[in-house]
Structure formats: structure tokens, C-alpha cells
C-alpha positions in Angstrom: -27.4 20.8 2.9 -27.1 17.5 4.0 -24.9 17.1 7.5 -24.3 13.3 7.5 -21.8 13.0 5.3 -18.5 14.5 6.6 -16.8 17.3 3.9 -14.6 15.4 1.4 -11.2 17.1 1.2 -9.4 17.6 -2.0 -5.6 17.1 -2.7 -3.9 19.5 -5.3 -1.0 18.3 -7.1 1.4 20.8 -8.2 5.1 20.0 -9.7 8.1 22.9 -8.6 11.2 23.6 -8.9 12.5 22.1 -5.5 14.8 19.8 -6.1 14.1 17.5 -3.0 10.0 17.8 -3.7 9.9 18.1 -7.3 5.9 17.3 -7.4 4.0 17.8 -4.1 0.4 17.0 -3.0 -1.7 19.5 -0.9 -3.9 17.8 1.1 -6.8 19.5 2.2 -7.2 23.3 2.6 -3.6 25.3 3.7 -3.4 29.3 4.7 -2.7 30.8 1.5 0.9 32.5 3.6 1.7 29.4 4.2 5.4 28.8 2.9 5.2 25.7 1.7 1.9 25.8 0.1 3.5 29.1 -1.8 6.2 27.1 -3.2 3.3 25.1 -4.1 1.3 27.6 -5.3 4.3 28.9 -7.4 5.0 26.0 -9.6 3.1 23.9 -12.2 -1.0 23.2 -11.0 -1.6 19.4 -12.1 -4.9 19.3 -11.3 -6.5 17.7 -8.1 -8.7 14.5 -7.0 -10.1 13.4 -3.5 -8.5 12.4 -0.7 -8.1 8.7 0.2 -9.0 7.6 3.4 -6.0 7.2 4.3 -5.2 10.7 3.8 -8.2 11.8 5.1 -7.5 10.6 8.7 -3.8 11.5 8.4 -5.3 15.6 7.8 -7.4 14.8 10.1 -5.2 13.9 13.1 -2.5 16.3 12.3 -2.4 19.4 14.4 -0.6 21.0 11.1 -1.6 20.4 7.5 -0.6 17.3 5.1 1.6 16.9 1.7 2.5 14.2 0.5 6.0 15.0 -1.9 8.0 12.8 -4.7 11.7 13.7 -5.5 11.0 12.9 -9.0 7.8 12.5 -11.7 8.9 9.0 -12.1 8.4 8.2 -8.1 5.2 10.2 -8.7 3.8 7.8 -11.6 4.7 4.3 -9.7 3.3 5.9 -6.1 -0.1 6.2 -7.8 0.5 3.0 -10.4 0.9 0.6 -7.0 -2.3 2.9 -5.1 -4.6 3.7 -7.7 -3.8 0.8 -10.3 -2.9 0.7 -13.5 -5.4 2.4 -15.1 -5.2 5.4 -13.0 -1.4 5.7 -13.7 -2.3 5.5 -17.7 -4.8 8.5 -17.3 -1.9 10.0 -15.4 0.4 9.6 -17.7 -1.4 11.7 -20.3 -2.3 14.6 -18.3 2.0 14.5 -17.4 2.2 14.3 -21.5 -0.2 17.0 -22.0 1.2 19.2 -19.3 5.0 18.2 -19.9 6.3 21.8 -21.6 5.7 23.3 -18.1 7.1 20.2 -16.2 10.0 20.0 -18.5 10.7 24.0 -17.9 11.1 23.4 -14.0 13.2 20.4 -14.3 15.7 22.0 -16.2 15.9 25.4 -13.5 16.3 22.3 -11.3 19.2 21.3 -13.1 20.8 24.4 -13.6 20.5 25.2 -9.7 22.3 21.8 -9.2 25.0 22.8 -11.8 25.3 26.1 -10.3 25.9 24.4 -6.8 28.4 22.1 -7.9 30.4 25.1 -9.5 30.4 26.5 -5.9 31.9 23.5 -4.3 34.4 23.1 -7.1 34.9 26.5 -6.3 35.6 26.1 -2.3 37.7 23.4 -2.6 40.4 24.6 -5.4 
């Protein structure tokens, strides 16, 4: 095993049905109770890459552990379009096509929670 080079860590991308973090990155390893990583754990798997550098230090210096979350998949696709480039984003872009049955299935319980809270505050106030 070679020692020099430092352990790469890997981040997971997963897409939930939270509607502030719709699709979250894991970076690095997480305790499989932790509750976020759950949530995680509980939605759509996307696949994974290596960290940046960037990211690296950030999991690094953290006493916790890192995510990195979009409120939408169209927040997702520009973060990685202006980071990775273009080409990147493209490859992206077909595994989201590929994968969007599931992704499409936990936008719309998404919706219906924010219908269903709506209701309730039409409810409160009449």
C-alpha cells in the first residue's frame, strides 16, 4: 500500500424529497445514523465522483462532516456547468435523463407536501 498519497474521499450525490435540499452531496464518509445522511440515504443514489480540492480541505477542517445541497436540479446542473465545464454538465445531463423517472417521482411528493401545506394555512387563516 503506498502511504504518500493521502486517501482521496468520494462525494455521493443523492436527489430527496426535501424540499429546501432537493439534491445533496455527501462528502466524504458519514455514520450511517446520521440523520441527514439518512435522508440522504433515503432518496434517489446519482452516483458519486471525487472530491475537489476544495472540498477536500473543507472535510478536512470541519470538526463535523460536509454536504454540499441545491434547492433545485436546475441549480444542481449550472453549479457543476460553471465548476466542472461544460462538458461535465453535458455528461450530467444524461445520467439526470437516464435517471429522471425516480427524480421526477420525488419532485412531485415535493409538490404535493407544498400543496398540502398551503391547504393548512388556508385552513388557519379562514
Amino acid at each position: 500500500m503506498n502511504t504518500d498519497r493521502p486517501e482521496r474521499l468520494r462525494v455521493r450525490y443523492f436527489v430527496t424529497a426535501n424540499e429546501r435540499a432537493v439534491v445533496l452531496a455527501l462528502i466524504g464518509d458519514w455514520p450511517p445514523r446520521a440523520a441527514f445522511a439518512r435522508m440522504a440515504r433515503a432518496g434517489h443514489y446519482l452516483g458519486w465522483r471525487w472530491a475537489h480540492r476544495d472540498e477536500e480541505e473543507a472535510a478536512r477542517s470541519s470538526p463535523r462532516h460536509v454536504a454540499r445541497c441545491w434547492s433545485s436540479v436546475a441549480s444542481f446542473v449550472r453549479w457543476h456547468r460553471d465548476v466542472a465545464g461544460m462538458a461535465k454538465a453535458r455528461a450530467l445531463c444524461g445520467l439526470l435523463r437516464q435517471e429522471w423517472p425516480h427524480i421526477e417521482r420525488l419532485l412531485r411528493k415535493i409538490e404535493t407536501k407544498r400543496r398540502a401545506k398551503t391547504r393548512r394555512k388556508e385552513r388557519v387563516r379562514s
